[in-house]
N, C-alpha and C positions, 0 to 999 in steps of 0.2 A: 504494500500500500504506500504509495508516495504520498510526502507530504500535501501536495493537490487535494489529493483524494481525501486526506484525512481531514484536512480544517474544511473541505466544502461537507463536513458530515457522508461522505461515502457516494457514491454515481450507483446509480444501478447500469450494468450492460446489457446492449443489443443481444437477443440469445439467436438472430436468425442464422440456422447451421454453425454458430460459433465459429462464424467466419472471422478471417483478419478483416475485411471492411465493419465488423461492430467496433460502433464507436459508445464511448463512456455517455449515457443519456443527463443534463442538467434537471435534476429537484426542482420542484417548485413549491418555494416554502410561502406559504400563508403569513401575510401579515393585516392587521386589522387596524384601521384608522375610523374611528368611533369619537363623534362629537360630543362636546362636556362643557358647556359656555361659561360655567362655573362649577365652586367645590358644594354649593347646594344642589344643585341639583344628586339623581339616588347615584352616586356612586357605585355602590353596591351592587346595586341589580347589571349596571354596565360592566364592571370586569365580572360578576359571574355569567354574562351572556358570551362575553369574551372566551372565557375559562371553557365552556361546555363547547363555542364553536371552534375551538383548537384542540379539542376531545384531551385537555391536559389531564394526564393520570393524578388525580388527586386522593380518590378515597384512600386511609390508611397511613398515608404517607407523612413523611416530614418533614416538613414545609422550611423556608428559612429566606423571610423578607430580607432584602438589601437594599435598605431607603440611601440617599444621597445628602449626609448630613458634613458640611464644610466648614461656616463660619455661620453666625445667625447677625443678621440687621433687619428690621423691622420690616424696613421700606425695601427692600431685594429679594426678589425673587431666586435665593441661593439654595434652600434646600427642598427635598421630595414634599411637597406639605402633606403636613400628620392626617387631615381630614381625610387625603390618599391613599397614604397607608392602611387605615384603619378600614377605610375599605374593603383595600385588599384583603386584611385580614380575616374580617368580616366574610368575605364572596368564597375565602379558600375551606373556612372553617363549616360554612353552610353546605359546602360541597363535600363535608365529610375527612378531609385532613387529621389524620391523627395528633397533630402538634402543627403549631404557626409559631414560629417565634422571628424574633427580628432582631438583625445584626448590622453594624457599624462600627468600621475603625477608622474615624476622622483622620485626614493626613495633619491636618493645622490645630486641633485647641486636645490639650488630654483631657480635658473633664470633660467627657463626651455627656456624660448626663444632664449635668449642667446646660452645655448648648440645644441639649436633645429636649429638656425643658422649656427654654424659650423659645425654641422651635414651635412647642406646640404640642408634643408627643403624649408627655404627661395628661393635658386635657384631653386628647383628641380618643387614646387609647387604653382601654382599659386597662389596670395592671401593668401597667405599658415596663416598667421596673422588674415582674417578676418574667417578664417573658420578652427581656429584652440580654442581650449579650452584647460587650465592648470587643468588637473584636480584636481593637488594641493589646486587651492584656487576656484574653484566652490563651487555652494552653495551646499547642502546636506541634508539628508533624513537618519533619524534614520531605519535601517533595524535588524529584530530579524533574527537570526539563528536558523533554525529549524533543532531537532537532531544532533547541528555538531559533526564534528570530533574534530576540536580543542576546547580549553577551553574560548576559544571567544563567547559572549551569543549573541551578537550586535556588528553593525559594522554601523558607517555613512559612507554614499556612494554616490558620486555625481550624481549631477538631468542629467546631462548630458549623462551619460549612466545608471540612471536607463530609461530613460524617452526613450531611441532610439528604434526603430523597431526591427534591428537587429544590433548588436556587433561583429564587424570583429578584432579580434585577429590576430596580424601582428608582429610577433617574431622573432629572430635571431637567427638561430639553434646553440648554442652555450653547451657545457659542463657546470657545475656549482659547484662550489668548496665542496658543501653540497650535493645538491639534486640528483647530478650526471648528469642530463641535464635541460636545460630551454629551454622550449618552449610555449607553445600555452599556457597552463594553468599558468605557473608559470609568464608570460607576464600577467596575472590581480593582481599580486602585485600592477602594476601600477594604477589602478583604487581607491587603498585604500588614501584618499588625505591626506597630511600633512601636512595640514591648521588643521587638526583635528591631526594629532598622530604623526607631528614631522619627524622629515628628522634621521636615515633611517629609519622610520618607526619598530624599533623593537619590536611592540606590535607585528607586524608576526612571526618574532621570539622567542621572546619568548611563545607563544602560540602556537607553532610549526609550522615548514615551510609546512610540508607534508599536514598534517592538515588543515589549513589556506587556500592550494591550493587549497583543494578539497572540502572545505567549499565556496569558491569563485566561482568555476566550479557551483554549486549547484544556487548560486546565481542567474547566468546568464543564463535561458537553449535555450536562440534565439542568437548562437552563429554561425558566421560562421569563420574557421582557415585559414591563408593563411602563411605560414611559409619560409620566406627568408633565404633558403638551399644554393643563389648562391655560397655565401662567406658566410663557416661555423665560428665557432670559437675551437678550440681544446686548450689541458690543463688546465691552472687554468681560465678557465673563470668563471664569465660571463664578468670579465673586462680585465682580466690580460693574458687569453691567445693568443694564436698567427693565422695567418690564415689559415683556411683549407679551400680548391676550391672544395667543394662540389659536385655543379652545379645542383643543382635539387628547384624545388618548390615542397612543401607537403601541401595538403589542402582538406578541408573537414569539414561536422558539426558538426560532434562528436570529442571533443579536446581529451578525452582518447585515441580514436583511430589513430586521426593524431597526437597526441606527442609518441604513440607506434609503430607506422610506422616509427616516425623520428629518434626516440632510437633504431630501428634494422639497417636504414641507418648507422648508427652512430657507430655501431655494440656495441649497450649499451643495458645490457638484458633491458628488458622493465618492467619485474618481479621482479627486484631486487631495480624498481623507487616506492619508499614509496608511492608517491600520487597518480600514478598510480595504485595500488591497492585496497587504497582508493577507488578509483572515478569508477574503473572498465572496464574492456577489452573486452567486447563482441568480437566477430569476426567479421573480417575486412575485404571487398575486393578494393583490388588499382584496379585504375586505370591509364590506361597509363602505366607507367615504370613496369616494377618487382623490390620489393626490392633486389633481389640480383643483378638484373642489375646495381645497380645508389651506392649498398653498397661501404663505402668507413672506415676505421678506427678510429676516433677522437681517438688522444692522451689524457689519464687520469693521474691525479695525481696521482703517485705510493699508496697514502692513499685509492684513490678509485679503485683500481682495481677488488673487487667486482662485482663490477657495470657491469663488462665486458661479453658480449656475447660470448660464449665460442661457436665454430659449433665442 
């Protein structure tokens, strides 16, 4: 299996006579683009309509949200909002999940509880303390990197998402001063704890960001994305930009394909995102919205304009 094969999740082959003209056939991974004009409207009922039409294996399982918690300011659209979360929560636990819990290991502030309280978490989720983990200072589990991309051979990684069923990726559609967008993939930065490598974490960086993302993507492959479109973020995010009303949810298993969805909403080429390439773009079919229905423009820093989808 080449690497190709392995980060597009596997090709099925032509079986006719098992000829040499069978060619490796492109997947077509599902992605859902479902409007949400706000965090009042039911949440809830929208990722569990999500959850059943991606047939996600939920009953029994255990679950382990990945919100996107960085810096909290009032007025910034910076992290996953709690009312989303809680959602989620909510939609996976009603589907029968044996366990939901939710994990976070901030690259910027250590009292994660702290930030995770002004955030909002504390109100928004019940118990939100006993069924929440830092994944900062979990314990951890030597993992080898097979073929990566970046110059990282090994990476400790906490027991708490290696150990979960499935891994829900819960991001904040945001632009990124470097990468050109953060979303689903570049949201397991968080994962890497800094009880091991130190607040922010720049063995990612230095080891390269593209890299590292799509060395982490490889990591996890029982992913499911659920990406908090309501309230985007545009400019110099992922801290410092301003807010964009999106109003869409983006979700689905394949995180290449739902951070490529999210980067044509965005009207950010999807080809011009390094890790994206990386990691690979099979063809994609939405459901629910069309991207050119729900498309809306994120503002870039004049450095990144590049990045930008040209029609």
């Amino acid at each position: 299996m080449t690497r190709r094969h392995f980060f597009f999740g596997g090709f099925a082959l032509a079986t006719a006579g098992c000829s040499r003209r069978s060619q490796p056939l492109r997947p077509k991974h599902h992605v859902s683009i479902v409007r949400a004009t706000s965090y009042s409207v039911d949440l809830e009922t929208r990722i569990r309509k999500i959850l059943i039409e991606h047939r996600v294996p939920i009953s029994g399982k255990r679950v382990v949200l990945k919100p996107n918690l960085v810096e909290f300011n009032p007025d910034a659209p910076i992290n996953t909002n709690s009312d989303f979360v809680a959602a989620a929560a909510s939609a996976f636990e009603a589907l029968g999940a044996a366990s939901v819990q939710i994990a976070e290991g901030p690259g910027h502030r250590r009292m994660t509880l702290d930030m995770a309280e002004a955030a909002g978490y504390f109100r928004s989720i019940s118990k939100f303390e006993d069924r929440f983990t830092d994944l900062n200072l979990d314990e951890v589990t030597k993992v080898q990197l097979r073929n990566p991309f970046s110059s990282l051979k090994e990476l400790y990684l906490p027991h708490t998402v290696l150990g979960c069923d499935l891994l829900v990726s819960i991001p904040k559609m945001k632009t990124h001063h470097w990468a050109g967008a953060t979303l689903a993939m570049k949201n397991l930065f968080g994962v890497v704890p800094g009880g091991v490598y130190g607040w922010p974490k720049n063995v990612l960086h230095w080891a390269g960001i593209n890299e590292c993302i799509a060395d982490l993507h490889n990591l996890f492959p029982r992913q499911f994305c659920l990406v908090d479109g309501i309230e985007g973020m545009e400019g110099n995010g992922p801290i410092l930009g301003s807010v964009k009303l999106s109003g869409v949810i983006v979700a689905g298993t394949h995180p290449p394909n739902v951070d490529a969805t999210c980067c044509q909403i965005m009207q950010i080429d999807p080809t011009k995102v390094g890790y994206l390439n990386l990691a690979g773009q099979p063809d994609a079919q939405q459901i629910g919205e069309t991207i050119a229905s729900v498309q809306t423009e994120f503002k870039l820093l004049p450095e990144l304009d590049r990045f930008r989808l040209r029609t």
